[in-house]
C-alpha positions in Angstrom: -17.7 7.5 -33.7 -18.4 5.9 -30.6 -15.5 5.9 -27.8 -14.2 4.3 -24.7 -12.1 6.3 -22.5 -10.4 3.9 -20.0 -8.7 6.2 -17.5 -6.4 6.2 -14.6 -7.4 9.3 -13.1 -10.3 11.3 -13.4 -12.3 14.2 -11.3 -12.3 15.1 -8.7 -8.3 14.9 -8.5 -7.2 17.2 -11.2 -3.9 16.6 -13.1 -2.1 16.1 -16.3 -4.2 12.8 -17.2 -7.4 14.0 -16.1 -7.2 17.6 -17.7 -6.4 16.1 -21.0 -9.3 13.5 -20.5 -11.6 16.4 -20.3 -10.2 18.2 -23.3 -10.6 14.9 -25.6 -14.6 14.7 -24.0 -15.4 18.7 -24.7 -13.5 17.6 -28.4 -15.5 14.8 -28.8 -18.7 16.5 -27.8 -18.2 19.4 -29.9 -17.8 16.7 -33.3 -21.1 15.0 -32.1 -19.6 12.0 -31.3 -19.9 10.1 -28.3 -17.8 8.8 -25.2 -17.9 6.8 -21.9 -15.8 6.9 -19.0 -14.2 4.4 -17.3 -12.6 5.5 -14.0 -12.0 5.1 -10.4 -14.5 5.6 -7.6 -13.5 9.1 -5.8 -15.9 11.1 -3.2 -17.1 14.3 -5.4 -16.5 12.4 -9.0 -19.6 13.6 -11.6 -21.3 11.1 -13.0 -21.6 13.0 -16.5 -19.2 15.7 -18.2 -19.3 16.8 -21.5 -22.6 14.0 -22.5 -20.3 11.6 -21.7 -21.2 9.1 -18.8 -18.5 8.3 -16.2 -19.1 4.9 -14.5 -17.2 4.6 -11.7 -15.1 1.4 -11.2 -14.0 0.3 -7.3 -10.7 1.4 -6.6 -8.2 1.7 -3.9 -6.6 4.7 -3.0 -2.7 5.0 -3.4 -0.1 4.0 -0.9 1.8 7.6 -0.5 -0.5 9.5 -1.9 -3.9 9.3 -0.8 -5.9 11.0 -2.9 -5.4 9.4 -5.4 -7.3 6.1 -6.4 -6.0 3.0 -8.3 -9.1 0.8 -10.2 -8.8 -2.5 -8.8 -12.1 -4.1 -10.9 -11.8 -7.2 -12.7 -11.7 -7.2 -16.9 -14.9 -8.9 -17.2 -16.0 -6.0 -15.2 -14.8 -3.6 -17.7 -15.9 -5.8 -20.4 -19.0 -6.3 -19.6 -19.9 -2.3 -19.4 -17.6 -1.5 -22.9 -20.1 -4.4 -24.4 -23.1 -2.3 -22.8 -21.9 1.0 -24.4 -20.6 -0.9 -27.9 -17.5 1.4 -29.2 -15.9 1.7 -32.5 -12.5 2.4 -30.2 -11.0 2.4 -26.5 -9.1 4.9 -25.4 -6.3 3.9 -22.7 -5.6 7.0 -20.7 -2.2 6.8 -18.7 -2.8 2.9 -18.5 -1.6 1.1 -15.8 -3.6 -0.8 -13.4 -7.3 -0.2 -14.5 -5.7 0.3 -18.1 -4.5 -3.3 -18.3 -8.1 -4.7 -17.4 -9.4 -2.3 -20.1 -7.0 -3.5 -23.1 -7.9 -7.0 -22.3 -11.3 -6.2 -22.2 -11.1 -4.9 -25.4 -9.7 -8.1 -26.8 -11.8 -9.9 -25.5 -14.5 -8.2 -27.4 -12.4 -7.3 -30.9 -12.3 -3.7 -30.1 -9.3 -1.5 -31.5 -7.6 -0.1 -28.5 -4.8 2.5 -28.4 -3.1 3.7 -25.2 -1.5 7.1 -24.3 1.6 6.7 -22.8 1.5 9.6 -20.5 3.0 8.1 -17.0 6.7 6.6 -16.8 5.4 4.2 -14.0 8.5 2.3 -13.7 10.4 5.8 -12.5 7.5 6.6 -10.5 7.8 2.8 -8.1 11.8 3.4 -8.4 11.6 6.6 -6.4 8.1 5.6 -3.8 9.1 2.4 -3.8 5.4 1.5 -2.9 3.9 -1.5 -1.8 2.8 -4.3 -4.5 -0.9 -2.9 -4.8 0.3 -0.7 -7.3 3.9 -1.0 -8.3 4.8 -2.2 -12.1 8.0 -2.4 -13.9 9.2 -2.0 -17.5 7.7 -6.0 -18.7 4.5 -5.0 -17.5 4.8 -1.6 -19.2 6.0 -3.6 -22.4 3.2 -6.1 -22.4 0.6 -3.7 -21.8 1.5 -1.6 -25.0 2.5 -4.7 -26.9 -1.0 -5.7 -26.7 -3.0 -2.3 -27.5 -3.5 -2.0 -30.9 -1.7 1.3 -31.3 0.1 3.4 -28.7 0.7 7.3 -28.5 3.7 8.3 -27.0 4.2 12.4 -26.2 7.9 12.6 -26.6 10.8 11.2 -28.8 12.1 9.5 -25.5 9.0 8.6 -24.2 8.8 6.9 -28.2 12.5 5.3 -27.9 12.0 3.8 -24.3 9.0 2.1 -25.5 10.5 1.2 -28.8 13.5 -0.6 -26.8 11.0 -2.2 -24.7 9.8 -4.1 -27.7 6.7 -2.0 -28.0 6.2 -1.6 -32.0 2.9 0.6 -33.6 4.1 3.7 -31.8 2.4 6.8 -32.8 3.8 10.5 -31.7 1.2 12.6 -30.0 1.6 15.3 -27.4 -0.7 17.5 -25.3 -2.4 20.8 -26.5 -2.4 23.8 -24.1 -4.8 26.5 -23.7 -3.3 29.8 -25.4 -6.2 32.2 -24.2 -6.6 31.1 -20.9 -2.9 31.3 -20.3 -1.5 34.5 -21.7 0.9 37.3 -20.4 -2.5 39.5 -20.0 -2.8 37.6 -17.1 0.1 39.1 -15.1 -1.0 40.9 -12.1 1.7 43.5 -10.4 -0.4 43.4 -7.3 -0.1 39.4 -6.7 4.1 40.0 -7.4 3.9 43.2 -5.0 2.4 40.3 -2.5 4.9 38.0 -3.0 8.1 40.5 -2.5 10.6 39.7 -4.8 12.1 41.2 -7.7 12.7 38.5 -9.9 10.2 35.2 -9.6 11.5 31.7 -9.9 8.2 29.8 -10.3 7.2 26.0 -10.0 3.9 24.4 -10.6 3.3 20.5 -10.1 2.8 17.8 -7.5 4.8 18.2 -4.9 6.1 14.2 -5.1 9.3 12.4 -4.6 9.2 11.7 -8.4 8.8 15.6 -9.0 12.4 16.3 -7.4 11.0 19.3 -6.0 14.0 19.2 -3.6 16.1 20.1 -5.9 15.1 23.9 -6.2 17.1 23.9 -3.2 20.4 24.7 -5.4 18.4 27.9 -6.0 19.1 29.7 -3.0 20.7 33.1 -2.4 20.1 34.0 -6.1 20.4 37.7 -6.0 16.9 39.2 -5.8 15.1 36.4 -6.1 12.3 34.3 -4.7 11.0 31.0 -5.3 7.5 30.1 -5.1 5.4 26.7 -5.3 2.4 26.3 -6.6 1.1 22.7 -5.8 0.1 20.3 -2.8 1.2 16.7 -2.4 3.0 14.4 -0.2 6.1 15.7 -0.1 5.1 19.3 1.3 5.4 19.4 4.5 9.1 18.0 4.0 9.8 21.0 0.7 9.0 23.4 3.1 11.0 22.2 6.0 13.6 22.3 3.1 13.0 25.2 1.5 12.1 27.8 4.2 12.2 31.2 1.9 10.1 29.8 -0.8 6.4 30.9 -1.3 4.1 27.9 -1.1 1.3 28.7 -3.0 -0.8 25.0 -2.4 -3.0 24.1 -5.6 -4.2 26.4 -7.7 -6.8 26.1 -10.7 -8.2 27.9 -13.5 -7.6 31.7 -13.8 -5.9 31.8 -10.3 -3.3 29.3 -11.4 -3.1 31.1 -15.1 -2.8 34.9 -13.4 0.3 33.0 -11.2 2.0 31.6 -14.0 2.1 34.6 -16.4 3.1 36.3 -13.5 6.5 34.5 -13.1 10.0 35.6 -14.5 11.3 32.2 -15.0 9.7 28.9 -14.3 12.1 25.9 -13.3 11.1 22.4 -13.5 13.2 19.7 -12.4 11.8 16.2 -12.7 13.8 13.9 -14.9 10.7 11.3 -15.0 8.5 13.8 -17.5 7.3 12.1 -20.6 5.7 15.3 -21.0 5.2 18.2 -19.1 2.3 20.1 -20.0 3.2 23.4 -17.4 5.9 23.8 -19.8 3.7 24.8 -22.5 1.6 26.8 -20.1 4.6 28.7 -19.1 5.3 29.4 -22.7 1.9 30.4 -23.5 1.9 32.5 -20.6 5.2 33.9 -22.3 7.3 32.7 -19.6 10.9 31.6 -20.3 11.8 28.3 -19.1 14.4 26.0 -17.4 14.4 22.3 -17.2 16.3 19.5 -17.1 17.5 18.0 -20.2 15.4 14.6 -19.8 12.0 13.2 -21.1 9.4 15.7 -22.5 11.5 18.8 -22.1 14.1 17.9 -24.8 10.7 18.3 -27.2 9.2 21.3 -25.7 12.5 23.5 -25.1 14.4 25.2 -27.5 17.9 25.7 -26.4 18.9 29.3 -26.0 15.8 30.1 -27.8 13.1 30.0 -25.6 14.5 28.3 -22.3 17.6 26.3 -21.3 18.0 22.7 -20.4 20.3 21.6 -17.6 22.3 19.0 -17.4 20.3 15.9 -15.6 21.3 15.7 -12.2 23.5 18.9 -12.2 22.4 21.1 -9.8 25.3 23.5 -9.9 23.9 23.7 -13.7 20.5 24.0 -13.1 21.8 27.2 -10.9 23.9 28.8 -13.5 21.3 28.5 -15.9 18.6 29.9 -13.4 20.8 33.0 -12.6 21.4 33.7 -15.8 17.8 34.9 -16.9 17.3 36.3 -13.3 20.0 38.3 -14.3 18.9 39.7 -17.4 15.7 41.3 -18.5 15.7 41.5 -22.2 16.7 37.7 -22.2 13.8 37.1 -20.7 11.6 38.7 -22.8 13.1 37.3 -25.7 12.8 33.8 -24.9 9.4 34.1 -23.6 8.0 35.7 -26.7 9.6 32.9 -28.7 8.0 30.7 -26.3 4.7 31.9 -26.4 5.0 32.2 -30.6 6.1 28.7 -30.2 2.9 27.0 -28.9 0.6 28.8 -31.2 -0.2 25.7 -33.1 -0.8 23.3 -29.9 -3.7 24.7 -29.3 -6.3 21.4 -27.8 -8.2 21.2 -31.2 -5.4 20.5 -33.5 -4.6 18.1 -31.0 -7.3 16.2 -30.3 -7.8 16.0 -34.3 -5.2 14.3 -34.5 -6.1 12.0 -32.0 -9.1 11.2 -34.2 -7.0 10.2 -37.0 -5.0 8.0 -34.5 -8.1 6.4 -33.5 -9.2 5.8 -36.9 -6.1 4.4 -37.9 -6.1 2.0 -34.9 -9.8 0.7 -36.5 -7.4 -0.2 -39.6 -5.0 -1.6 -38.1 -7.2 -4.0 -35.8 -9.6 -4.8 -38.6 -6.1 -6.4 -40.5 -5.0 -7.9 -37.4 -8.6 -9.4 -37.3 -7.9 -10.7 -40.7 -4.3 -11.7 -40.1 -5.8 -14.0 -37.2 -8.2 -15.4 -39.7 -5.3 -16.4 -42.1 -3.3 -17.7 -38.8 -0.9 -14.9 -39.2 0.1 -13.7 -36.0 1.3 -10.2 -35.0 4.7 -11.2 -33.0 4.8 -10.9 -29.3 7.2 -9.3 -27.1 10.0 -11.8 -25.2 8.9 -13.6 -22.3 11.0 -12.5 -19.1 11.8 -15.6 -18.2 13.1 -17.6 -21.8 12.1 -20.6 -22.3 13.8 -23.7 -21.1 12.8 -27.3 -20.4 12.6 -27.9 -16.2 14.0 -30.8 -14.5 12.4 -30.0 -10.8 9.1 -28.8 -10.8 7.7 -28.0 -7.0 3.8 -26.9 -6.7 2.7 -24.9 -3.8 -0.6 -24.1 -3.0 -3.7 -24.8 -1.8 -7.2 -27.1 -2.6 -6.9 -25.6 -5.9 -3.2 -27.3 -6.5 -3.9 -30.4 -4.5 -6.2 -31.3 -7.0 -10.2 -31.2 -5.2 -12.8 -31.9 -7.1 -10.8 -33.9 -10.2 -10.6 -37.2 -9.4 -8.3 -40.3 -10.7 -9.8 -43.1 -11.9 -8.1 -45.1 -8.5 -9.7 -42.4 -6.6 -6.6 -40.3 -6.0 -6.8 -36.6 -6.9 -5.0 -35.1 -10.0 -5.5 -31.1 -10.5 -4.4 -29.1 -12.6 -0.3 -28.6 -11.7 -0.4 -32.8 -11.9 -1.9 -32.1 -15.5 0.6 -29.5 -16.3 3.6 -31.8 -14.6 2.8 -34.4 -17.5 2.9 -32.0 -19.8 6.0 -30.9 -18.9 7.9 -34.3 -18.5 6.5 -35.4 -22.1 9.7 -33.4 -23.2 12.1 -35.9 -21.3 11.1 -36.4 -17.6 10.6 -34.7 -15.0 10.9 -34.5 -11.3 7.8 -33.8 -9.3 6.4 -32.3 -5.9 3.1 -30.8 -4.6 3.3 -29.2 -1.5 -0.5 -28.3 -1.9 -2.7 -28.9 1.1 -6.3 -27.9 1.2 -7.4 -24.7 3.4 -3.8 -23.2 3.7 -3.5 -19.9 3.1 -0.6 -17.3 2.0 1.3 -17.7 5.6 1.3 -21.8 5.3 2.5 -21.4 1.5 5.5 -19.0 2.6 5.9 -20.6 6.1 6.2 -24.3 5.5 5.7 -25.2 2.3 8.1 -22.4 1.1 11.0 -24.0 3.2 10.5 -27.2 2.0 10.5 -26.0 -1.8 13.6 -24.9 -1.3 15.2 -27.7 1.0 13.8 -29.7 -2.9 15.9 -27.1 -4.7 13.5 -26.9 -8.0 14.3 -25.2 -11.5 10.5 -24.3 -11.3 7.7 -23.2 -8.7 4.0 -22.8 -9.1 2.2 -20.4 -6.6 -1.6 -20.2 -6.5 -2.8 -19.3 -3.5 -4.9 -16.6 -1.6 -8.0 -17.0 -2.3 -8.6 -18.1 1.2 -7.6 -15.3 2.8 -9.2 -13.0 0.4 -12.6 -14.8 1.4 -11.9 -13.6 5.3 -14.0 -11.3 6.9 -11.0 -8.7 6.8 -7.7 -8.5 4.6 -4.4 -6.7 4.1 -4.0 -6.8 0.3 -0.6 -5.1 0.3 0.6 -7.0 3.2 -0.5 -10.8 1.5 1.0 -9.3 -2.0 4.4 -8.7 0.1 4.4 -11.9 1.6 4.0 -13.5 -1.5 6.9 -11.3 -2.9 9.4 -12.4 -0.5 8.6 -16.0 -1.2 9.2 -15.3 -4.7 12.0 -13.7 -4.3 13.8 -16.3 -2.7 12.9 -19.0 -5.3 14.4 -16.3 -7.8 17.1 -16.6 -5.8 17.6 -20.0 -5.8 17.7 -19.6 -9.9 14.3 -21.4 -10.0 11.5 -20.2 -11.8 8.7 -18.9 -10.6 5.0 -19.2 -12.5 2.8 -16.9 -10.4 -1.2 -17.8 -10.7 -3.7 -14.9 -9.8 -6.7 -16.4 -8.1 -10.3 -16.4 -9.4 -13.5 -17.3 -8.7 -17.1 -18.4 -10.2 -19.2 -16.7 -12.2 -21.7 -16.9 -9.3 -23.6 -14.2 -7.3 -22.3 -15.1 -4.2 -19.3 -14.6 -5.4 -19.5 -11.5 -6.7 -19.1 -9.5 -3.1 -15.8 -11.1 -3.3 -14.7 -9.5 -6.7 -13.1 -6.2 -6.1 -10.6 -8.1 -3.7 -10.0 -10.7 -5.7 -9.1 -8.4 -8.8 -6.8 -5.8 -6.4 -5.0 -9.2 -5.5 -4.2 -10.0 -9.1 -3.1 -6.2 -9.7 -0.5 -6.8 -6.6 1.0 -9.9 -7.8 1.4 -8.3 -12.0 3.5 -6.3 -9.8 5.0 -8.9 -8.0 5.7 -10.9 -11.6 7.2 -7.4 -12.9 9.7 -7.0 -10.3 10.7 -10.8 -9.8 10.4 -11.9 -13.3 8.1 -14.4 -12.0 6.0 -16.0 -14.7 2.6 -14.6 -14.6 -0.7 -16.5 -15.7 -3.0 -13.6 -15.1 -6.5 -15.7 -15.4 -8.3 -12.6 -16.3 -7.1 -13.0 -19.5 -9.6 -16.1 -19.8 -13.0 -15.4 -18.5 -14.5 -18.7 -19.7 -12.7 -20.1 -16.7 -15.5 -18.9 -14.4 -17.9 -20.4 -16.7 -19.8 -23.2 -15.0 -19.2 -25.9 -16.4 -15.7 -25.4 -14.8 -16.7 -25.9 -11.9 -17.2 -28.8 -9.1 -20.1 -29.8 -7.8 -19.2 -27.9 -4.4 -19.1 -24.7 -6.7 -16.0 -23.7 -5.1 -13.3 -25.8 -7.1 -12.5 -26.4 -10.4 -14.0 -29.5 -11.9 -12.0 -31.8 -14.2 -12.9 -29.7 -17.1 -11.6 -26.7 -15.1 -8.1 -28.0 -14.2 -7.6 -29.2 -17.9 -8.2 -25.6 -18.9 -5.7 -24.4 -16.1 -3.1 -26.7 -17.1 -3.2 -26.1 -21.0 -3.2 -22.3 -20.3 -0.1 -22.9 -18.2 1.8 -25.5 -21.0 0.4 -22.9 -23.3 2.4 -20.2 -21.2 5.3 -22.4 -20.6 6.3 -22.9 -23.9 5.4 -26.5 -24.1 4.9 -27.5 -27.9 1.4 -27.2 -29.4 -0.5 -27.0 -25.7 -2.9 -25.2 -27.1 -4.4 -28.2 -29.7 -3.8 -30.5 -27.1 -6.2 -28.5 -24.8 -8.8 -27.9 -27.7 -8.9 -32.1 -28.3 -8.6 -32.7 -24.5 -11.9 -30.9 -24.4 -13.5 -32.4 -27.2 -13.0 -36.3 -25.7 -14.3 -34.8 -22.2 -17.3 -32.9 -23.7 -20.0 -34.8 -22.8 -18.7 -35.2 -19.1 -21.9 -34.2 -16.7 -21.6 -31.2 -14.2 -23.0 -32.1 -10.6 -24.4 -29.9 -8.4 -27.2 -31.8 -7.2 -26.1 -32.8 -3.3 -24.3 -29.4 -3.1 -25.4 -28.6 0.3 -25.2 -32.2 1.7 -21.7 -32.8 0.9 -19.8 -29.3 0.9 -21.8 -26.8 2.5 -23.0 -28.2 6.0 -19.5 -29.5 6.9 -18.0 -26.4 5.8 -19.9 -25.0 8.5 -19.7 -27.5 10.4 -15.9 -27.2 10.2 -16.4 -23.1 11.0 -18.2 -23.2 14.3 -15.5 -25.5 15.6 -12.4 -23.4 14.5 -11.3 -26.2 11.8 -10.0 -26.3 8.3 -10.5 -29.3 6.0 -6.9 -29.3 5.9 -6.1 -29.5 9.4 -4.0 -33.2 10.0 -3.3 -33.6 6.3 0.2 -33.9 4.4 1.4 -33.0 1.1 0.5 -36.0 -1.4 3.9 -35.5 -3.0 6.4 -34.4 -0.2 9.4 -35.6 -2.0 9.8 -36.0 -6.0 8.3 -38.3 -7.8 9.6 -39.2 -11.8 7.1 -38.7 -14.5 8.9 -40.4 -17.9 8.4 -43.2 -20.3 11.2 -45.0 -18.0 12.6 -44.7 -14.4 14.2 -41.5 -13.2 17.8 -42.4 -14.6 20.2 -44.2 -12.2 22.6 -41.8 -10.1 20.5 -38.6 -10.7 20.7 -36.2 -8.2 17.1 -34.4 -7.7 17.9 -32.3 -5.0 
């Protein structure tokens, strides 16, 4: 079997995602099969482990939490090296931002995909709240798994959030521990002697906000006790300020961090955003009793009063009583952790990763009858939009050249584009109301400065927003700070109870464009998070690569020809919910087939007065006006006496 392994994190940052990347590779390599990596660019990452190639993909590093890297490359970036390597199956570790590119890569080439939910992102941006770059909510969650062909999850809650999220095709499968390398041989009396306590309270993990690491503050004073912290992260320098008696170990690895574990009494975890937690096993294995909080992954990992407790979420006093009683008694203790270490004997990374395979060969099933379903125009159902469908009254576009229409000429000479195109659409189901703000040149602060207040001075029931490419063209750019801007403006149509259909930008499948791509594809990853918090509408035009195809493309080889906003427009109907928009777009194709593409005069016409227009500080913009400031009424007859538009 040939797989795909599409991963969030990877060497050399070492945690729960990467660790049981590698254990599915060493698996995989044992078997004779054979992988590739997918992963994000980090200073020290290997380019091969376990006969597997890692290619590393561009990638930002996260806001918080520097170290670690976020993908940011485009689909048809991912596609284009899973069609190189050819798999039978992809493999979405942990998906989230590079994890999305990767399951629409795979539909875009047919290729069963099934994703590991490992990661409970939406608790993860509740507690950082980070910056747009990287921040996704429970839709985006939903239509991610929605649209993997099978997805894994390692808990029964991690399996019933997803299940009320819409997801369907859910498949139990946890994490396997190593039993040898952690084992209570390991305890050394010298490394307790150097700690100086009698009884060990131990903790192992990041030290994040969503870790609640704080919390083992509610452990001191315990009689004869100490607490000490293995990890590193963020939130160190705070815990210790916090937690001035504790013992902070930073990160450990390997034996060092197997020889600390088995030498702890008790090992406390607190995080209530755990749809796993692999150190619990590892403290079991290690024969280690332990407490955590009765949330998430623990409730499947921790038998009550048989080898561990469970606290009560959120109750610290609890978390206390429970602690204190197995600091407080030695046979307990031993009791629990030899039913703990019994316990794990059959998680051991083989059995695991077995049944992984069988998960990925049932995914090949399932894809090859969705495959057929398709063929026989049954479709698999998809999850609700966030937004329900409605029919608009006010539609306002903002924008820039790409909204105003360029390069898509009228027949009187005017210019159409494709929100125009999709305004028709719209107002064949009764009428319509219509605006475009648009102006050539503008860029993110024109389309939440002015046009923005005029939007809402027109008080609309729906907004279209495509804009940045301009600025993401600039010699330098703040992705995180244009993704914010662009939040607040959408925040305030949302506001207003209007709608919001949010358009990432995109660009031609040109060379010259291709210096521009990793920006242009972090962009889009900041506004899915934008759409996920807003419940803006989001037409994420990776999903349709054949827009860069030439063809779609004006003569200037910057805007979208005719042919281009046609496609735009159907995609957006399509998206919108208007009635059969996507045979209307097939036979609005086939009458404009034979349409010739120009590119003959290129440099005459567009690229000389572009620069032209650069060495004397202008914008083809500059003096121009909206073409529709005010509402105009597209119907079969006029906008009906005494209606009230505004």
């Amino acid at each position: 079997m040939r797989v795909a392994i599409v991963t969030e994190s990877f060497l050399p940052h070492m945690n729960g995602v990467t660790g049981s990347v590698l254990q599915i590779l060493r698996h995989l390599e044992r078997l004779g099969h054979e992988a590739h990596v997918i992963a994000p660019s980090a200073l020290g990452a290997p380019g091969q482990v376990s006969g597997a190639r890692i290619e590393a993909i561009p990638s930002l590093p996260l806001p918080g939490y520097r170290h670690v890297r976020v993908g940011t490359s485009s689909s048809s970036r991912i596609a284009a090296s899973l069609r190189r390597f050819d798999p039978d199956v992809v493999h979405l570790a942990s998906p989230f931002a590079l994890g999305w590119r990767g399951v629409l890569a795979a539909d875009s080439l047919s290729v069963a995909s099934v994703a590991a939910y490992q990661t409970d992102v939406a608790a993860y941006t509740e507690r950082y709240r980070i910056a747009a770059t990287t921040g996704l909510a429970q839709t985006h969650i939903a239509r991610l798994h929605r649209r993997a062909t099978l997805t894994l999850a390692p808990s029964a809650e991690s399996a019933g959030q997803l299940a009320e999220l819409g997801v369907d095709r859910v498949r139990r499968w946890g994490r396997g521990v190593d039993a040898e390398r952690f084992h209570p041989s390991h305890r050394s009396l010298p490394l307790r002697a150097g700690w100086g306590a009698e009884i060990v309270v131990g903790y192992v993990g990041r030290l994040a906000p969503e870790k609640q690491v704080e919390d083992l503050a509610a452990l001191r004073d315990i009689p004869g006790s100490r607490l000490v912290i293995v990890g590193d992260g963020p939130s160190r320098p705070r815990l210790e300020r916090l937690l001035p008696d504790a013992l902070f170990l930073g990160h450990l690895e390997g034996a060092e961090l197997a020889t600390a574990m088995a030498s702890f009494d008790l090992f406390v975890h607190p995080g209530e955003s755990e749809t796993f937690g692999q150190t619990l096993q590892e403290a079991h294995a290690s024969g280690v009793p332990v407490v955590a909080t009765g949330r998430g992954g623990p409730l499947d990992l921790v038998r009550m009063g048989i080898d561990g407790w469970l606290y009560r979420p959120g109750d610290l006093e609890d978390l206390r009583l429970r602690v204190a009683d197995l600091a407080g008694d030695q046979r307990k203790r031993h009791a629990f952790g030899e039913a703990g270490r019994e316990g794990v004997q059959h998680r051991g990374w083989a059995s695991v990763c077995d049944q992984l395979l069988e998960h990925f060969d049932e995914a090949r099933t399932l894809h090859l009858s969705d495959v057929r379903a398709r063929a026989r125009r049954i479709v698999r159902p998809e999850p609700p939009l966030p937004v329900a469908p409605r029919r608009w009254h006010r539609y306002v576009a903002l924008g820039d050249s790409l909204t105003e229409g360029l390069c898509d000429p009228a027949p009187d000479g005017a210019l159409r584009g494709w929100a125009d195109r999709l305004a028709l659409l719209l107002a064949a189901r009764g009428g319509l109301h219509y605006a475009n703000l648009a102006i050539r040149s503008k860029r993110v602060r024109d389309l939440c400065g002015v046009q923005l207040e005029r939007a809402l001075e027109l008080r609309p029931d729906l907004v279209s927003i495509l804009i940045g490419a301009n600025d993401l063209v600039k010699h330098r750019v703040d992705i995180a700070a244009l993704a914010a801007e662009v939040e607040d403006a959408v925040r305030r149509l949302r506001g207003t109870g209007a709608d919001v259909l949010l358009v990432t930008p995109f660009l031609p499948g040109r060379r010259a464009a291709s210096i521009y791509t990793r920006r242009f594809a972090a962009f889009a990853t900041a506004l899915a998070g934008v759409a996920a918090r807003t419940g803006a509408i989001l037409i994420d035009t990776d999903l349709h690569p054949e827009l860069a195809d030439r063809p779609n493309w004006g003569e200037d080889l910057v805007h979208l020809s005719s042919r281009g906003h046609r496609f735009l427009a159907y995609r957006a109907g399509e998206l919108l919910g208007v009635p059969d928009a996507d045979a209307l777009g097939v036979l609005d194709a086939a009458l404009h087939e034979h349409e010739p593409v120009g590119a003959g005069v290129w440099w005459r016409r567009h690229a000389l007065p572009w620069v032209w227009r650069r060495l004397h500080g202008r914008t083809a913009g500059d003096g121009r006006n909206a073409k529709h400031d005010d509402y105009v009424y597209l119907g079969r007859s006029a906008a009906p006496r005494g209606a009230v538009v505004r």
